[in-house]
N, CA, C and O atoms as a printed pandas DataFrame, in Angstrom:
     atom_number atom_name residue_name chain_id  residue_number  x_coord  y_coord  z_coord
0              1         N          UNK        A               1  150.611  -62.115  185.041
1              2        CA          UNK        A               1  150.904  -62.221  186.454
2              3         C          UNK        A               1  149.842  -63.099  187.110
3              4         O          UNK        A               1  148.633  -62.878  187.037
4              5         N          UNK        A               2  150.433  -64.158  187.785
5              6        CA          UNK        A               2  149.071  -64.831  188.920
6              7         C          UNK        A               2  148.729  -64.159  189.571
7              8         O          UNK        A               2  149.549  -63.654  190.338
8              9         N          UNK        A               3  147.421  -63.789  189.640
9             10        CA          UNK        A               3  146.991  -63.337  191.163
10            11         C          UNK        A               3  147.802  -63.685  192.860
11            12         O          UNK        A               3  148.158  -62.801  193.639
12            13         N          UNK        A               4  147.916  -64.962  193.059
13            14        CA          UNK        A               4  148.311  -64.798  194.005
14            15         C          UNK        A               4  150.005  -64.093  194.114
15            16         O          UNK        A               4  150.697  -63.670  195.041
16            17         N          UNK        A               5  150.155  -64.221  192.874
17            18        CA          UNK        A               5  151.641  -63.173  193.005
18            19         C          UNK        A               5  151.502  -62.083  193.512
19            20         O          UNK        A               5  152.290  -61.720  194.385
20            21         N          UNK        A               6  150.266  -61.129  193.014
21            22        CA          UNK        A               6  149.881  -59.962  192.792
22            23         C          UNK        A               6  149.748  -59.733  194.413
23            24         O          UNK        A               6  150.217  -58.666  194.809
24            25         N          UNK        A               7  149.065  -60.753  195.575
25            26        CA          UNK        A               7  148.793  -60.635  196.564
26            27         C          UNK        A               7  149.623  -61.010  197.398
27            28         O          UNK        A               7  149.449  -60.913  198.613
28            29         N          UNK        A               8  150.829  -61.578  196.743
29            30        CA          UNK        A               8  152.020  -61.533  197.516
30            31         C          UNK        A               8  152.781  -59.811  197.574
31            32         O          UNK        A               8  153.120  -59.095  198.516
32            33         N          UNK        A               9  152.810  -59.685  196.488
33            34        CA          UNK        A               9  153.093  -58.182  195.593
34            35         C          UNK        A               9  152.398  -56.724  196.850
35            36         O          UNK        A               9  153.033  -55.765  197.288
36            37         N          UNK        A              10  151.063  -57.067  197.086
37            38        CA          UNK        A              10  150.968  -56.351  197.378
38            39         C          UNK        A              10  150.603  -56.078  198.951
39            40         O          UNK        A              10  150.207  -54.945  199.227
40            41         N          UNK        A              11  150.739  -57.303  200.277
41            42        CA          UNK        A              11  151.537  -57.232  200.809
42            43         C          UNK        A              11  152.971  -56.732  201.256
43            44         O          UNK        A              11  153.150  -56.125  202.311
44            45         N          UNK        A              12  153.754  -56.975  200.555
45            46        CA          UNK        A              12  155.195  -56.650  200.712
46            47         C          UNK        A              12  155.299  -54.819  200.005
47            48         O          UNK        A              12  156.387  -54.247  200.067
48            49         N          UNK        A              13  154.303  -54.232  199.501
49            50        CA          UNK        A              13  154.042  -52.920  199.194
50            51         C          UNK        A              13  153.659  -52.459  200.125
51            52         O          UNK        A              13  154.227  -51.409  200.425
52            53         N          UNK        A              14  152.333  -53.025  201.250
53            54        CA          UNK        A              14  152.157  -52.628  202.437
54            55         C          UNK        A              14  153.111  -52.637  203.398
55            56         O          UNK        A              14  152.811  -51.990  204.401
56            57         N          UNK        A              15  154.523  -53.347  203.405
57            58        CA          UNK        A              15  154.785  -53.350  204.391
58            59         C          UNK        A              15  154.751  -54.147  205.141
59            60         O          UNK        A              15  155.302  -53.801  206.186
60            61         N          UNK        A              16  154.246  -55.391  205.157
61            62        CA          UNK        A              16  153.921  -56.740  205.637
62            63         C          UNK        A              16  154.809  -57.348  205.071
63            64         O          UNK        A              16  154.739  -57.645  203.878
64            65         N          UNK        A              17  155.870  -57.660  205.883
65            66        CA          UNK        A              17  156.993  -58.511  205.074
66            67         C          UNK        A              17  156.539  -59.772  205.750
67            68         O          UNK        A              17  156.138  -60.657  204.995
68            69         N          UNK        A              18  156.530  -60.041  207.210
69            70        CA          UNK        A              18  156.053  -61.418  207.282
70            71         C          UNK        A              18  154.878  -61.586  208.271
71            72         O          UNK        A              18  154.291  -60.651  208.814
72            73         N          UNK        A              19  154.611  -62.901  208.433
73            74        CA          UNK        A              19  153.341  -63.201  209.634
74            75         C          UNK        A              19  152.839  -63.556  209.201
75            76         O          UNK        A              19  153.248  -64.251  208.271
76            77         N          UNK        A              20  151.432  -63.418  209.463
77            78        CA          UNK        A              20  149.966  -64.713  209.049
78            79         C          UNK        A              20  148.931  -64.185  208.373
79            80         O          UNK        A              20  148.446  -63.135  208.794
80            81         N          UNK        A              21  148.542  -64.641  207.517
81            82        CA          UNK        A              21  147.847  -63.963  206.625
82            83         C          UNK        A              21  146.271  -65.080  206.481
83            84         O          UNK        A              21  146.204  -66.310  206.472
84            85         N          UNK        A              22  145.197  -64.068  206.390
85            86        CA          UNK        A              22  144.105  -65.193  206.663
86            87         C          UNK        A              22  143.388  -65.560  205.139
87            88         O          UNK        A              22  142.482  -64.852  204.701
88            89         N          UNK        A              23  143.690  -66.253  204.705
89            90        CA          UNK        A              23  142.851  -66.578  203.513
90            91         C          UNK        A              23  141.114  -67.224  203.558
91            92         O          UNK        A              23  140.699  -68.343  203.862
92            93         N          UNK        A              24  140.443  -66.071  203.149
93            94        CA          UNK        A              24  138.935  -66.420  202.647
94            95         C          UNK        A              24  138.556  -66.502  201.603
95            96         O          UNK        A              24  138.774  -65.502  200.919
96            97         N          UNK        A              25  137.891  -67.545  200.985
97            98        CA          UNK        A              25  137.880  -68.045  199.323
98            99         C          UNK        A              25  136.661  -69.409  199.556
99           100         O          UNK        A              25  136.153  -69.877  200.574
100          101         N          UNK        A              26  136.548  -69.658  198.449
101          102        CA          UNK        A              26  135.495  -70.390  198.001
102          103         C          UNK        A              26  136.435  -72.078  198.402
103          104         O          UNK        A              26  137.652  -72.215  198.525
104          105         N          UNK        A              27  135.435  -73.068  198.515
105          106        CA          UNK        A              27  136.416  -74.358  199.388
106          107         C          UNK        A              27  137.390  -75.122  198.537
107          108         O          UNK        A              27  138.362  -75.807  198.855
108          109         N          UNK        A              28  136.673  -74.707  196.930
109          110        CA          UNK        A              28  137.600  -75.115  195.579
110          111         C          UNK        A              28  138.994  -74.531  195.600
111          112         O          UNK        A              28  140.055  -75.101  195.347
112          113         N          UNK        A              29  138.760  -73.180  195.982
113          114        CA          UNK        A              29  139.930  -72.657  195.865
114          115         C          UNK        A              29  141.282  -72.911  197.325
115          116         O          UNK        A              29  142.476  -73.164  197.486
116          117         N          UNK        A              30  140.189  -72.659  197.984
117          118        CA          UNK        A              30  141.025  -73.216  199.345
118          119         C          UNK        A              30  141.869  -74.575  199.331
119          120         O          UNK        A              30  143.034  -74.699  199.710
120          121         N          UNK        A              31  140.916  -75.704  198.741
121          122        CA          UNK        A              31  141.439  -77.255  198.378
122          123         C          UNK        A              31  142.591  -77.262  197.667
123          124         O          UNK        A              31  143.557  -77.971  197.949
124          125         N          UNK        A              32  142.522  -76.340  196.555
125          126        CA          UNK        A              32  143.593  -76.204  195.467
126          127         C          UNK        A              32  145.210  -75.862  195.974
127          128         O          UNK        A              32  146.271  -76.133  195.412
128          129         N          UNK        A              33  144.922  -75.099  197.368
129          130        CA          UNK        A              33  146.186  -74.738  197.653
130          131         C          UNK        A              33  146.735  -73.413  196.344
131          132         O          UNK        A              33  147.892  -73.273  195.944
132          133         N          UNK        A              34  145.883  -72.837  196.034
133          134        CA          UNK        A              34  146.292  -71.422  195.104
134          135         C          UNK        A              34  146.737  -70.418  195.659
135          136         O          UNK        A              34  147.604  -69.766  195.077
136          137         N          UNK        A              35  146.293  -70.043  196.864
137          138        CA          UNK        A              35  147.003  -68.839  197.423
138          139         C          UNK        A              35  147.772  -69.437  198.435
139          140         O          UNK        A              35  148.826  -68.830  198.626
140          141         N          UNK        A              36  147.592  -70.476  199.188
141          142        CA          UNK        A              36  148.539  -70.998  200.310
142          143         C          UNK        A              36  150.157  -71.039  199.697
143          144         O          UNK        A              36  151.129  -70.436  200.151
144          145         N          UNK        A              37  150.110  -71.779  198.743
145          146        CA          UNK        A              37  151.268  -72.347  198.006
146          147         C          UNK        A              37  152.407  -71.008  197.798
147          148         O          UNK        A              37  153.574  -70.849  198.154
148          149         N          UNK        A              38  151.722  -70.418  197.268
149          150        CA          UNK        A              38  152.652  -68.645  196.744
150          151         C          UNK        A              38  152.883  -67.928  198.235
151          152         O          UNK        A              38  153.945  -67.468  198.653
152          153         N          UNK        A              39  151.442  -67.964  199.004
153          154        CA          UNK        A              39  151.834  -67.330  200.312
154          155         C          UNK        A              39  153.256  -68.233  200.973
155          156         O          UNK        A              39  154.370  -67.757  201.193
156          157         N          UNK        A              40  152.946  -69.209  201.124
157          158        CA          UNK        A              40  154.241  -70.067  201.857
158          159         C          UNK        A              40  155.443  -69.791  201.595
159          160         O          UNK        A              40  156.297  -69.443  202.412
160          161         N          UNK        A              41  155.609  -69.974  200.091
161          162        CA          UNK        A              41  157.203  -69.777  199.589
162          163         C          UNK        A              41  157.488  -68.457  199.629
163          164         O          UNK        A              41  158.679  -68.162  199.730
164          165         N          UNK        A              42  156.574  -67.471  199.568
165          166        CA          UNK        A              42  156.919  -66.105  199.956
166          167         C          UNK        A              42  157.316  -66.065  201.602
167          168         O          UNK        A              42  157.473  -64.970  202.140
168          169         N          UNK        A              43  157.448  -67.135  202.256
169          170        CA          UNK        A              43  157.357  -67.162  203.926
170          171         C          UNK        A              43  156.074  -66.491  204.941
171          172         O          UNK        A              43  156.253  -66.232  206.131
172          173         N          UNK        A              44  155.379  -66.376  204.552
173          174        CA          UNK        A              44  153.863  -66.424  205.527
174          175         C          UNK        A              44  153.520  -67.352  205.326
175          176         O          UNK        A              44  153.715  -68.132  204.394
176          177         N          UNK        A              45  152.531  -67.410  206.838
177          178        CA          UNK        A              45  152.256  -68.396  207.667
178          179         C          UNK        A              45  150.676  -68.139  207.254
179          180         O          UNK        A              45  150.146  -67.178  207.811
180          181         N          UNK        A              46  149.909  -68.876  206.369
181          182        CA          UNK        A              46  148.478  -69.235  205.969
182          183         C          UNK        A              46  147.468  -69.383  207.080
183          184         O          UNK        A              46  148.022  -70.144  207.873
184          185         N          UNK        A              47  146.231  -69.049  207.583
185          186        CA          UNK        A              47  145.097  -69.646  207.861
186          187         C          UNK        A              47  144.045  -69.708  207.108
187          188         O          UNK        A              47  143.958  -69.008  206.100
188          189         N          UNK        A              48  143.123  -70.523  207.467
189          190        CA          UNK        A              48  141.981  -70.931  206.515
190          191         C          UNK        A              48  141.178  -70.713  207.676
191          192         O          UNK        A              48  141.707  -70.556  208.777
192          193         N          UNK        A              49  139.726  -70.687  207.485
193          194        CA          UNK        A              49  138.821  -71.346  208.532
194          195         C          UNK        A              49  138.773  -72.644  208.546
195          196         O          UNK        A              49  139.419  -73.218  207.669
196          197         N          UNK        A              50  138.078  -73.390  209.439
197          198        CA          UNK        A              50  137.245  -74.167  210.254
198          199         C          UNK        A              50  136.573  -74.683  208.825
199          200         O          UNK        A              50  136.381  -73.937  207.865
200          201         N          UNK        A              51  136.287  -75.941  208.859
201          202        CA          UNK        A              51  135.071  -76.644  208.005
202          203         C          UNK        A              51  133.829  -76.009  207.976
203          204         O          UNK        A              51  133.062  -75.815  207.033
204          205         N          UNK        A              52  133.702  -75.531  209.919
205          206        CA          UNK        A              52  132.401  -75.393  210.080
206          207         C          UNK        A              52  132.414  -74.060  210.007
207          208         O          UNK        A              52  131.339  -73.601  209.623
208          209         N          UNK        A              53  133.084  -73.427  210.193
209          210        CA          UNK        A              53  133.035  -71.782  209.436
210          211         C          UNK        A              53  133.086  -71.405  208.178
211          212         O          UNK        A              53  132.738  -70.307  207.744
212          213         N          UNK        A              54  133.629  -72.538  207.417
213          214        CA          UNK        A              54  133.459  -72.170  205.799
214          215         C          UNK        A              54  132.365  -72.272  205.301
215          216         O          UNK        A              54  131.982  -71.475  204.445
216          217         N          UNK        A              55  131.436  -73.548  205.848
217          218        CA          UNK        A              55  129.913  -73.563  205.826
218          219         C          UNK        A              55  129.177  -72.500  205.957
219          220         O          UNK        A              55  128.497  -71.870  205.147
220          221         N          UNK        A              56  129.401  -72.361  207.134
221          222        CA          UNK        A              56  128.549  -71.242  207.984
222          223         C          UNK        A              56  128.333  -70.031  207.459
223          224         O          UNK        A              56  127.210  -69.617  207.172
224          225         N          UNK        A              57  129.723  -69.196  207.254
225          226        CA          UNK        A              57  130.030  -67.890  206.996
226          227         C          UNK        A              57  130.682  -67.853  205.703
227          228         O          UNK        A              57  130.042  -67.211  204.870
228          229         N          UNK        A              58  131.441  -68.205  205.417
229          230        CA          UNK        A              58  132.376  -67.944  203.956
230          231         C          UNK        A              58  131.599  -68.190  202.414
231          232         O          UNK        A              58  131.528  -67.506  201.393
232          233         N          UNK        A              59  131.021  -69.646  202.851
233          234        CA          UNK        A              59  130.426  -69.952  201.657
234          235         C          UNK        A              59  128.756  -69.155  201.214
235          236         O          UNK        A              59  128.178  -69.036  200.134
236          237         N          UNK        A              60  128.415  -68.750  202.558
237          238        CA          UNK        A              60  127.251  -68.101  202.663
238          239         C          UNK        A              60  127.159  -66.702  202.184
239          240         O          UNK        A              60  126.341  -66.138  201.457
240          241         N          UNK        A              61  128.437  -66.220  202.915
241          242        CA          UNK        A              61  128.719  -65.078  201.859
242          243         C          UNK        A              61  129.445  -64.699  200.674
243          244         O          UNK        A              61  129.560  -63.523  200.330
244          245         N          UNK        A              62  129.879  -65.558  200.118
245          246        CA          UNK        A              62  130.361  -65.942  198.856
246          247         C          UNK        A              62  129.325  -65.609  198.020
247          248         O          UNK        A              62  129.353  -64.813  197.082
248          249         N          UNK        A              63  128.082  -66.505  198.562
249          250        CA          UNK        A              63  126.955  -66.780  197.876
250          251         C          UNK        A              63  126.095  -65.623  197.823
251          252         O          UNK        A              63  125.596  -65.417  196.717
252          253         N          UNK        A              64  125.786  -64.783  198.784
253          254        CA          UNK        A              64  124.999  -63.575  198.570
254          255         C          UNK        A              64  125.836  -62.392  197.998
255          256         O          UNK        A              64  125.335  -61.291  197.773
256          257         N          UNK        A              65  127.037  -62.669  197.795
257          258        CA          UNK        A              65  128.066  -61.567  197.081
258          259         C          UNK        A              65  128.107  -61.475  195.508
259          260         O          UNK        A              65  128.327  -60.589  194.682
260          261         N          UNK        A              66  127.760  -62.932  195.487
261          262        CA          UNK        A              66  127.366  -63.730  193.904
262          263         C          UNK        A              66  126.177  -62.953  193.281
263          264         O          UNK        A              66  126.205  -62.380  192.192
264          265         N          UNK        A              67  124.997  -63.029  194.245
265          266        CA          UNK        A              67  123.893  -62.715  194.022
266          267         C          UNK        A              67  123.754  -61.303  194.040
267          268         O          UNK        A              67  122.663  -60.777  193.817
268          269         N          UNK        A              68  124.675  -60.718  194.263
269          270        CA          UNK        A              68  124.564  -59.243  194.175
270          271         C          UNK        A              68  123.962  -58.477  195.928
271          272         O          UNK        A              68  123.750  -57.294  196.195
272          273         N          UNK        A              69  123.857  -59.507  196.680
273          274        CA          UNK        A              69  123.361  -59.123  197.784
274          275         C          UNK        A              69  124.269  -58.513  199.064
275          276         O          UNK        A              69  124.162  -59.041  200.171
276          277         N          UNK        A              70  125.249  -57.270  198.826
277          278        CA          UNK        A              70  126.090  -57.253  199.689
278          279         C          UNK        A              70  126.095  -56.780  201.016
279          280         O          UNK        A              70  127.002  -56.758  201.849
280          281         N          UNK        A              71  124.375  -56.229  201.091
281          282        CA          UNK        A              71  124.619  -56.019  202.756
282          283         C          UNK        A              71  124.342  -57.259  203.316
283          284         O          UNK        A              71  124.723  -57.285  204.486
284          285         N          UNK        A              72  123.902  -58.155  202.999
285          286        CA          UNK        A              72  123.478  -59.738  203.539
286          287         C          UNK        A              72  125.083  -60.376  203.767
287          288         O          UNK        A              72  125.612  -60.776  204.804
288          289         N          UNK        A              73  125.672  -60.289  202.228
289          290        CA          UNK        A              73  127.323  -60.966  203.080
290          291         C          UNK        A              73  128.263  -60.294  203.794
291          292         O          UNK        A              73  129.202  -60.744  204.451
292          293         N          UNK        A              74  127.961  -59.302  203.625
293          294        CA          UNK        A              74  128.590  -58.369  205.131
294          295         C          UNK        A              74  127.861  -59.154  206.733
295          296         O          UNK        A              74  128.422  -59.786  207.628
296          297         N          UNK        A              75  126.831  -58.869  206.596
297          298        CA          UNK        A              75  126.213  -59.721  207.809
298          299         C          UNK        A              75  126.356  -60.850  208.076
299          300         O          UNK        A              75  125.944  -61.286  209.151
300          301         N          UNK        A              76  126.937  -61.577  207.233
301          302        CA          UNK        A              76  126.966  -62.746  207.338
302          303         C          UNK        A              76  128.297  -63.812  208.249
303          304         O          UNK        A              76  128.646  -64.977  208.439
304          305         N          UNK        A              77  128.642  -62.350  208.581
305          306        CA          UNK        A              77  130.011  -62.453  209.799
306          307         C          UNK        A              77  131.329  -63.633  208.988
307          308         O          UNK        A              77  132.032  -64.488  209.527
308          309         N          UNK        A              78  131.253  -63.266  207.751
309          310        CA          UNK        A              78  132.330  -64.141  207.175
310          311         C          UNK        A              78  133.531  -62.702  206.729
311          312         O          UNK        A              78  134.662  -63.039  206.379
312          313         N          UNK        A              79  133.257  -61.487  206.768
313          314        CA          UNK        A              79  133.662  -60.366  205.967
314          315         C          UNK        A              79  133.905  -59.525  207.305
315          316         O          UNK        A              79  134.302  -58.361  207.239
């Protein structure tokens, strides 16, 4: 199973049949169009952040989540 199936999957288990769904991910993955692509044809409507919020917050806490540091990427207002 792809993951993003799985997160289509489990959406539509919640109960979320449609609307907007916010995707946070690393900028590789975001670029790739991996979860947009499955979200779409499932009919939700994708957001991403901002360039300057993926900088800021996403990738920052990506990075201290990596590192094992999770009260730092909690703080890090990306989560």
């Amino acid at each position: 199973m792809h993951i993003a199936d799985a997160v289509v999957h489990e959406l539509r288990e919640s109960q979320f049949l449609q609307g907007t769904v916010g995707v946070l991910a690393t900028r590789g993955t975001l670029i790739s169009g991996f979860y947009q692509k499955r979200l779409h044809a499932a009919g939700y409507r994708v957001l991403t952040p901002m360039p300057e919020a993926q900088a800021a917050n996403v990738d920052r806490a990506i990075g201290e989540a990596k590192a094992g540091c999770f009260d730092d990427a909690g703080r890090s207002g990306a989560v």
